[in-house]
C-alpha positions in Angstrom: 32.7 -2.8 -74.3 30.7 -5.5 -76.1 29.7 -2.9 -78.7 33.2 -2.6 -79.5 33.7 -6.1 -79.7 31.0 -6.4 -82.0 32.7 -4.1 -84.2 35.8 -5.3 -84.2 34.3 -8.7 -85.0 32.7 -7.3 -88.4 35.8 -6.0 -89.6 37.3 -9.1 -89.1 34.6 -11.2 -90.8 34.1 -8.6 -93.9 37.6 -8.6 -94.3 38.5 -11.6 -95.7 35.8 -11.2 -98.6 38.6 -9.7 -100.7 40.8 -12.5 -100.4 38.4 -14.7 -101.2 37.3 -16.4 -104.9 33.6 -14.5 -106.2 32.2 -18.2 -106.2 32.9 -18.5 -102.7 31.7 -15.1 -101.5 28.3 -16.0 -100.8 29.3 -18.8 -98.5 31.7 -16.6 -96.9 29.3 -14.2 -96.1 26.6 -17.0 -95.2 28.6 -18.2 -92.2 29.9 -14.6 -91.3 25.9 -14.0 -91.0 25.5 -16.9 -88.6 27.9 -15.7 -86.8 27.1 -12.6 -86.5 23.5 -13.3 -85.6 25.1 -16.2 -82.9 26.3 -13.0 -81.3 23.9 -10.7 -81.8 21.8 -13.5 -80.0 24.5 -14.0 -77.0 24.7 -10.3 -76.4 21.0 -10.1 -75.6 20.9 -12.4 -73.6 23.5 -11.3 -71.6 21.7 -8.2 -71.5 18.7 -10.2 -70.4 21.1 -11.4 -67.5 21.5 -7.5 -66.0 20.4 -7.5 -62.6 17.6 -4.5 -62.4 19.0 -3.3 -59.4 22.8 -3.3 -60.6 25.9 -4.7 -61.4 26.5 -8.5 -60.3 29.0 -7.0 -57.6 26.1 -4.7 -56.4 23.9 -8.1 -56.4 25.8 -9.9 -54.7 26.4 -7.7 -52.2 22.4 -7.0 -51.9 21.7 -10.8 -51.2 24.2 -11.0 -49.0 22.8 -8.4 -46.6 19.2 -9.9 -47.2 19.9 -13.4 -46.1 21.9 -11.8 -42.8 18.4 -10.1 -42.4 16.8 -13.6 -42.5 18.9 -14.9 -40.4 19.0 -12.5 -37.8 14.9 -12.3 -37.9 15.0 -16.2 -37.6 17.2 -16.2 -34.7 15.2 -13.5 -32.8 11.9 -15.1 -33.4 13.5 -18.6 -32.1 14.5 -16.0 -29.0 10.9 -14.8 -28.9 9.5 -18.3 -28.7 12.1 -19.0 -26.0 11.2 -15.7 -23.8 8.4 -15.8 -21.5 5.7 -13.5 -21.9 5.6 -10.9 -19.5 3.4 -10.5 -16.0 1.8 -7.7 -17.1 0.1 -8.8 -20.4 -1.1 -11.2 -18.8 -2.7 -9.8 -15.5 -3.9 -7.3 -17.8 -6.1 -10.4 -19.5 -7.3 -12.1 -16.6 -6.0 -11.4 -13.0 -5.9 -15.0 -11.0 -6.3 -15.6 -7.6 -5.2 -17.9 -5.5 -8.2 -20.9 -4.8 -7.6 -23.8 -1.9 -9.7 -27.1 -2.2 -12.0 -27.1 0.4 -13.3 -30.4 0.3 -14.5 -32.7 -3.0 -16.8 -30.5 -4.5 -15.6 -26.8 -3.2 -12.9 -24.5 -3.7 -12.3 -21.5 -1.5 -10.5 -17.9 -2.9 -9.8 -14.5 -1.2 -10.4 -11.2 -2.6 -9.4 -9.4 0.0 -6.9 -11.0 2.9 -7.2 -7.5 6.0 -11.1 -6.5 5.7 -11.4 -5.9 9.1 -9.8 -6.6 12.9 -10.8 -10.0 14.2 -11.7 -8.7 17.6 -13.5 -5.6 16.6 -16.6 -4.6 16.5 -17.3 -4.2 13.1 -20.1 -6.0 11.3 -17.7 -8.7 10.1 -16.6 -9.1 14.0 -17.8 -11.6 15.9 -19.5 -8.8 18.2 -21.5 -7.2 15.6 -24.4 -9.0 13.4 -24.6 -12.9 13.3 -22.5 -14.7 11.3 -23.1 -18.3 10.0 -20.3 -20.8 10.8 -20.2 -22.9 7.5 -19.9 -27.0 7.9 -16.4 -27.9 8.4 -14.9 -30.6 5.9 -15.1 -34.2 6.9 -11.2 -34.0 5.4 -9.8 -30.7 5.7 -7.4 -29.6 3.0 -5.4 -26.9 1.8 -3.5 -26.5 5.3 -1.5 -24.0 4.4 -3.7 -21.3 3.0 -5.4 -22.5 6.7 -8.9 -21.7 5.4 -10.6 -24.4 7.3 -12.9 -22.0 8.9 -15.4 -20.0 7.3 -18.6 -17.6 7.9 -21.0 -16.5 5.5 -21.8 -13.0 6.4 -25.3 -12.2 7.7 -27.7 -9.5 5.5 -26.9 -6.7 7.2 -23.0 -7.0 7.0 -23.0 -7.8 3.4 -24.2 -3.9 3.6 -21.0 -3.3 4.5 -18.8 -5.5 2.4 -16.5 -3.1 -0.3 -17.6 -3.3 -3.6 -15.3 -6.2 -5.4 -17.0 -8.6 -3.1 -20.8 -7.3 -3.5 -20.7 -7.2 -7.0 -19.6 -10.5 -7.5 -23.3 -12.5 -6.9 -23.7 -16.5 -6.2 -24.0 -18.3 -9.8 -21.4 -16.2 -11.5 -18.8 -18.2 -13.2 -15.3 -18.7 -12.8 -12.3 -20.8 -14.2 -10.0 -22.9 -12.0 -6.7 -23.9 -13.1 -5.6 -27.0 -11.9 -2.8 -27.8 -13.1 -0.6 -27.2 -16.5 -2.7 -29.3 -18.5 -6.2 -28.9 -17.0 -9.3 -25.7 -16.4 -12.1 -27.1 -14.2 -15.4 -24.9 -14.1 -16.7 -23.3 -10.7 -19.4 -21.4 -9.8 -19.7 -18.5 -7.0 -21.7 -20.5 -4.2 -21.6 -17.2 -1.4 -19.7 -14.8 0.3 -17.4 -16.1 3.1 -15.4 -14.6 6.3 -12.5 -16.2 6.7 -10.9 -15.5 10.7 -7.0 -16.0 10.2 -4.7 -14.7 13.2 -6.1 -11.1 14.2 -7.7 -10.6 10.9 -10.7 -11.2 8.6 -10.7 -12.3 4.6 -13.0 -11.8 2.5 -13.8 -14.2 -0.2 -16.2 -16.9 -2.0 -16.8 -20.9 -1.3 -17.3 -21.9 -4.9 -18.9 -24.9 -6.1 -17.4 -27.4 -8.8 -19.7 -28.8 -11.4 -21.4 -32.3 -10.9 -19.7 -33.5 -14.8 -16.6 -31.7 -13.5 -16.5 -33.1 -9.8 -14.9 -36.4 -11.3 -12.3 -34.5 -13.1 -11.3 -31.9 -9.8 -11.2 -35.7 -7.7 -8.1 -36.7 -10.0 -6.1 -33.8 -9.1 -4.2 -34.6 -6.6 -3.1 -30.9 -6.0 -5.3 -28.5 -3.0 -3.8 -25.1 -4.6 -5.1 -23.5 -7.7 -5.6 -20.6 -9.4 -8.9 -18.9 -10.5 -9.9 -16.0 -12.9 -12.9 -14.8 -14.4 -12.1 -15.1 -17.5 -9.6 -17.5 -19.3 -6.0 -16.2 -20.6 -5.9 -15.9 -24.4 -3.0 -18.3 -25.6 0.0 -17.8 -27.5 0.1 -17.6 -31.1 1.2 -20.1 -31.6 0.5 -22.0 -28.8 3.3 -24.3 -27.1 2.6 -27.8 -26.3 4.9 -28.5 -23.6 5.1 -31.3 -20.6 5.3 -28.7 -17.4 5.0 -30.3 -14.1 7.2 -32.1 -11.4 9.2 -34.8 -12.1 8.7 -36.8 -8.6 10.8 -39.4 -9.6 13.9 -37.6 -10.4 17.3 -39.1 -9.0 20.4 -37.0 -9.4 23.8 -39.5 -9.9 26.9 -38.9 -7.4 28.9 -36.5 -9.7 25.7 -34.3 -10.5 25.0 -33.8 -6.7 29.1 -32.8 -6.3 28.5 -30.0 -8.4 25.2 -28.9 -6.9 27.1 -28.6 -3.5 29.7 -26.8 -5.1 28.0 -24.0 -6.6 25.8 -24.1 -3.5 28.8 -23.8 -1.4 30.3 -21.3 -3.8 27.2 -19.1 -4.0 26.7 -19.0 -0.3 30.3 -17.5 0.3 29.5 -15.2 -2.1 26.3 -14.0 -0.4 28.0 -13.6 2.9 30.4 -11.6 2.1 27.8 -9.3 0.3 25.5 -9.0 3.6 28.3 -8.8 6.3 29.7 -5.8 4.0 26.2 -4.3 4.4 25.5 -4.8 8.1 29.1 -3.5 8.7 28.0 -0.9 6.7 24.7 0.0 8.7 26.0 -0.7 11.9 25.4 2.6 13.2 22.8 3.8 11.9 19.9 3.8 14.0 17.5 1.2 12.8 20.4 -1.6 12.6 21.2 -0.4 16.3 17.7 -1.2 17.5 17.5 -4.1 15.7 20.3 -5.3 17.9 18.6 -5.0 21.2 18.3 -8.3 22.9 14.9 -8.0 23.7 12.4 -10.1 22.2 15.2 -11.0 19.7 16.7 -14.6 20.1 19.6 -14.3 17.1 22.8 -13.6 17.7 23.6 -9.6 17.8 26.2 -8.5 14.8 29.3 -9.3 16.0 27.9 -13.4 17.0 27.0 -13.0 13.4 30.3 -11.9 11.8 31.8 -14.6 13.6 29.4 -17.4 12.4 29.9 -16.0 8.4 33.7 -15.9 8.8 33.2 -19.8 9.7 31.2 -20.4 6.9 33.8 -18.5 4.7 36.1 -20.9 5.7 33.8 -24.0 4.9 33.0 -25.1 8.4 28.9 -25.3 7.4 27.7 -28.4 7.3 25.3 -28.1 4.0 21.8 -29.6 4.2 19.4 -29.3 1.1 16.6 -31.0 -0.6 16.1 -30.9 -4.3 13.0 -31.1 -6.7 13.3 -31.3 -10.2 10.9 -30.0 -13.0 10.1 -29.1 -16.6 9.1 -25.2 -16.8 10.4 -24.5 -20.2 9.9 -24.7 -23.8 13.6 -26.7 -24.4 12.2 -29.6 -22.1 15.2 -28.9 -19.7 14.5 -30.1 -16.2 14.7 -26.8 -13.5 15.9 -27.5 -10.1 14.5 -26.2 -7.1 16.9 -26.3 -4.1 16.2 -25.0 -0.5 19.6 -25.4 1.0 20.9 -24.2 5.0 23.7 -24.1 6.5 24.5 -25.6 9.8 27.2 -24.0 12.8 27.1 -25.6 16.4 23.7 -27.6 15.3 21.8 -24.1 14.6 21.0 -23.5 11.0 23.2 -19.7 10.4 22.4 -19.5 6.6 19.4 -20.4 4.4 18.7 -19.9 0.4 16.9 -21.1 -2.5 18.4 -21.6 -5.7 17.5 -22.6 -9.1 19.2 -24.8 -11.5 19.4 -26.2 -15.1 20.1 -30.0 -15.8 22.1 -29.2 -18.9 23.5 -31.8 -21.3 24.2 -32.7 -25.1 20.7 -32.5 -27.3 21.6 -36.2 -28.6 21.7 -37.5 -24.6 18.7 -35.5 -23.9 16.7 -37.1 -26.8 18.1 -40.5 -25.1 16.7 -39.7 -21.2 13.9 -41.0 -20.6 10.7 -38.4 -20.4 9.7 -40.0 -17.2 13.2 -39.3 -15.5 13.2 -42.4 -13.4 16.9 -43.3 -14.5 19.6 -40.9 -13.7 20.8 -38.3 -16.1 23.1 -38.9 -19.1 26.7 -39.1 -18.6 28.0 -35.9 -19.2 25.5 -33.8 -17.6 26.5 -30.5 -15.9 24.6 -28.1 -13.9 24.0 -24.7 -14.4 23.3 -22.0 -11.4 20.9 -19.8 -12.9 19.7 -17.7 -9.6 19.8 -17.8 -6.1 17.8 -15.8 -3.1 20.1 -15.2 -0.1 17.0 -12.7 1.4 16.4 -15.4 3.8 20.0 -14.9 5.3 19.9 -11.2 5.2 16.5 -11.3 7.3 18.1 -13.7 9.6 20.4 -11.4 10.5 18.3 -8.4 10.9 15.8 -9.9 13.1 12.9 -9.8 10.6 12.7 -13.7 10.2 10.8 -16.2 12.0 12.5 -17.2 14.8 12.2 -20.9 13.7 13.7 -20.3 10.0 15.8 -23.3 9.3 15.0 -25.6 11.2 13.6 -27.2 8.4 13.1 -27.1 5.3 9.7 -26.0 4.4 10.2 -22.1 4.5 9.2 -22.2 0.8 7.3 -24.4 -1.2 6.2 -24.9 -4.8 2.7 -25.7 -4.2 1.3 -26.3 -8.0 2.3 -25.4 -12.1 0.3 -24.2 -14.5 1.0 -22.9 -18.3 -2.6 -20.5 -18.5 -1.6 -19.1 -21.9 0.3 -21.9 -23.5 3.5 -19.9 -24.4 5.7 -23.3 -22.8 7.0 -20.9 -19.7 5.2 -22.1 -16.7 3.6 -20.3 -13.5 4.3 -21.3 -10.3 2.1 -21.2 -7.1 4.4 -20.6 -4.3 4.0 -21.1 -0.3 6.8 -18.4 1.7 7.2 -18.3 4.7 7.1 -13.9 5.3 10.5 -12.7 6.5 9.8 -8.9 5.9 8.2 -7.0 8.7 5.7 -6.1 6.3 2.9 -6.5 3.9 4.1 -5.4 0.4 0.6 -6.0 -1.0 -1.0 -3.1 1.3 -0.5 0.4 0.1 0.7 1.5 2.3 2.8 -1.4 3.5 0.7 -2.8 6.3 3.2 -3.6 9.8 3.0 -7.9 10.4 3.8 -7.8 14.3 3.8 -11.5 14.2 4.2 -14.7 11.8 2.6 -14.4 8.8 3.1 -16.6 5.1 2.0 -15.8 1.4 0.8 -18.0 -1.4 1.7 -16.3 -4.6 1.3 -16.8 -8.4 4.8 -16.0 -10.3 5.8 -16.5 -14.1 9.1 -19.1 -14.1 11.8 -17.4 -16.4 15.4 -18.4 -15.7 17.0 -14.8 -14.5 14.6 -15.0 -11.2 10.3 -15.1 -10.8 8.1 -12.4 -11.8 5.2 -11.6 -9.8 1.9 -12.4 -11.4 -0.9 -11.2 -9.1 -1.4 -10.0 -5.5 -0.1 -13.1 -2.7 -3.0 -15.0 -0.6 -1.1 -12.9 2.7 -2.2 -15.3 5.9 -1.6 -14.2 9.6 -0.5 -17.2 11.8 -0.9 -15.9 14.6 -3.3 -17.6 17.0 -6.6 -15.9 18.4 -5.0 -15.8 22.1 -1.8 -13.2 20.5 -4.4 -11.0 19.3 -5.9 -10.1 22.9 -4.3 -7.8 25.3 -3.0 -9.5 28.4 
């Protein structure tokens, strides 16, 4: 096309040479040169302008698709950021136990929570070599991993002791995390028994440091967690503010909404579980289960009875909140233990988690301390809820005294080992499963038992990070026969 162009403009330009005076010719054909070379110059560079990968519609078209892929890789490495890592990477790297303070300068960890029967006469027994009772703390801590009383294991039962807990020698080093911001050092000091109900742990009194012990005397936390070796962090790490926020108030309109997606939820639950115990109601294990002996809840039908009331609203609600920040967006979580009351007995308990969602420009406006109440047009958001306390109250596989506060679950500390912004939780449960899930096989509880367990925070429930600290309440008396 421009080649005939070009043509055309010759014959155009030489044309008028005829009609024009002899004398004048040369200046004629002086600007018809010009021109001509003005052209010759515009055609090569619009040659120079060719895209080498095709015509300017092809182009186009080309960098269209190439800034959607840039866009899209943007947005899912913005999602990656967001995401937590997962459990698994990260017990791969360094498995964590759970540590207790012990008292100023000692922390106490369990390897293994059933090495032997209290009462028997193994060497870890009291009837078989010579345990040492170790000095009590002048302040006990830590009550609820109830490790106030320890052994150290005589020669020839350390004989006997499997090998994770032989191999691991006084002097060997390990890290304590003590919160989301802090690692203390701790050294193996010696083996210790631990008696807890009818059973015997295994584990290690470890000592803190003397240019560490001021820094382990600020925490204010008793639960920990301890590896062997630290967690490599994220690349690139997150700096992020995880932790409690004690002093956070919740205004009149944000607690409405709380109770009514509590309320909500719960009616939501029951229906789910009273179409499953309908549904099991004659098989075999739901009609033993039934049996009025040794079982103070209400049979089936007392239960169907007290969920149709609480269908109909009749519950009076009871909770307590706690707010926090577990993620990278800064977002406070909430963590709500919420029953139920019928008839002053507590027919319904759950835990749910929230988000404290509002506008970016009010969030940059709260306060980081959270002492003032939440911008104006805040909103909650119900992320996930665990009704497994209700469904173990009606099949008889709770505690007895389940609800009658509430204290059947507790976050006990936070901690961010590898940096990625998503937080860990230490959590105190009180059991409500008739057995041990971290026994293979699954080890039968016949009394009260509780866990302290390590999860990862994400916002569609908590992932299991390591093996619970399992602890049988039971007292020594239960354990002997009448």
């Amino acid at each position: 096309m421009i080649a005939l162009l070009i043509a055309v403009s010759l014959a155009l330009c030489f044309l008028p040479l005829y009609y024009v005076r002899r004398r004048n010719r040369k200046w004629v054909a002086l600007a018809v040169s010009l021109y001509l070379g003005l052209m010759y110059a515009a055609y090569r560079w619009s040659i120079a302008q060719w895209p080498a990968d095709g015509n300017i519609l092809s182009h186009i078209e080309r960098e269209e698709v190439r800034k959607y892929k840039e866009r899209v890789a943007r947005e899912a490495e913005e999602a990656a950021r967001l995401e937590p890592h997962t459990a698994e990477s990260r017990l791969n790297a360094a498995p964590a136990l759970v540590a207790a303070r012990y008292d100023a300068t000692h922390v106490v960890f369990i390897v293994i929570t059933d090495a032997a029967s209290r009462f028997s006469a193994s060497p870890l027994g009291s009837s078989g070599g010579k345990p040492t009772r170790i000095a009590a703390a002048d302040h006990p801590a830590a009550p609820l991993a109830s490790l106030d009383e320890l052994y150290e294991p005589d020669s020839q039962a350390l004989n006997f002791l499997p090998d994770v807990v032989r191999k691991t020698e006084p002097g060997d080093p390990w890290i304590l995390d003590a919160d989301a911001h802090s690692t203390i050092p701790v050294v193996v000091e010696r083996t210790i028994v631990a008696p807890a109900g009818c059973s015997l742990a295994l584990g290690f009194l470890a000592s803190v440091p003397p240019a560490s012990q001021p820094a382990f005397a600020a925490i204010s936390d008793d639960y920990f967690l301890v590896r062997h070796a630290a967690v490599p962090p994220a690349n690139p790490p997150i700096v992020s503010q995880i932790g409690e926020l004690a002093e956070w108030k919740t205004s009149p309109e944000f607690a409405q909404q709380i109770e009514q997606q509590l309320n909500e939820r719960m009616k939501q639950e029951v229906a789910a579980i009273d179409a499953r115990l309908v549904g099991n109601a004659r098989s075999p294990g739901a009609t033993a289960s039934e049996l009025p002996i040794g079982n103070a809840r209400p049979r089936l039908k007392e239960w169907l009875q007290a969920d149709q009331g609480l269908a109909r609203g009749e519950g009076a609600l009871d909770y307590d909140l706690h707010a926090y920040r577990l993620t990278p967006d800064g977002l406070p979580r909430l963590f709500v233990r919420a029953r139920w009351i019928l008839n002053d007995t507590p027919v319904f308990v759950m835990t749910a988690w929230f988000k404290a969602d509002w506008p970016k420009a009010e969030f940059r406006k709260a306060k980081s301390a959270s002492g003032s109440e939440p911008a104006a047009e805040e909103r909650s958001v119900l992320l996930w809820a665990d009704a497994s306390w209700a469904l173990a109250m009606r099949e008889g596989t709770a505690p007895t005294s389940l609800g009658d506060r509430l204290d059947f679950q507790t976050v006990l500390n936070e901690f961010d080992a590898d940096s990625d912004g998503w937080a860990e939780l230490l959590i105190y449960s009180d059991d409500i499963q008739p057995n041990d899930p971290s026994t293979t096989p699954p080890r039968f509880v016949p009394g009260p038992s509780a866990s302290i367990a390590p999860y990862i925070y994400t916002d569609k429930g908590l992932v299991p990070l390591a093996t619970p600290l399992h602890r049988d309440l039971r007292t020594a008396d239960a354990c002997l026969d009448p």
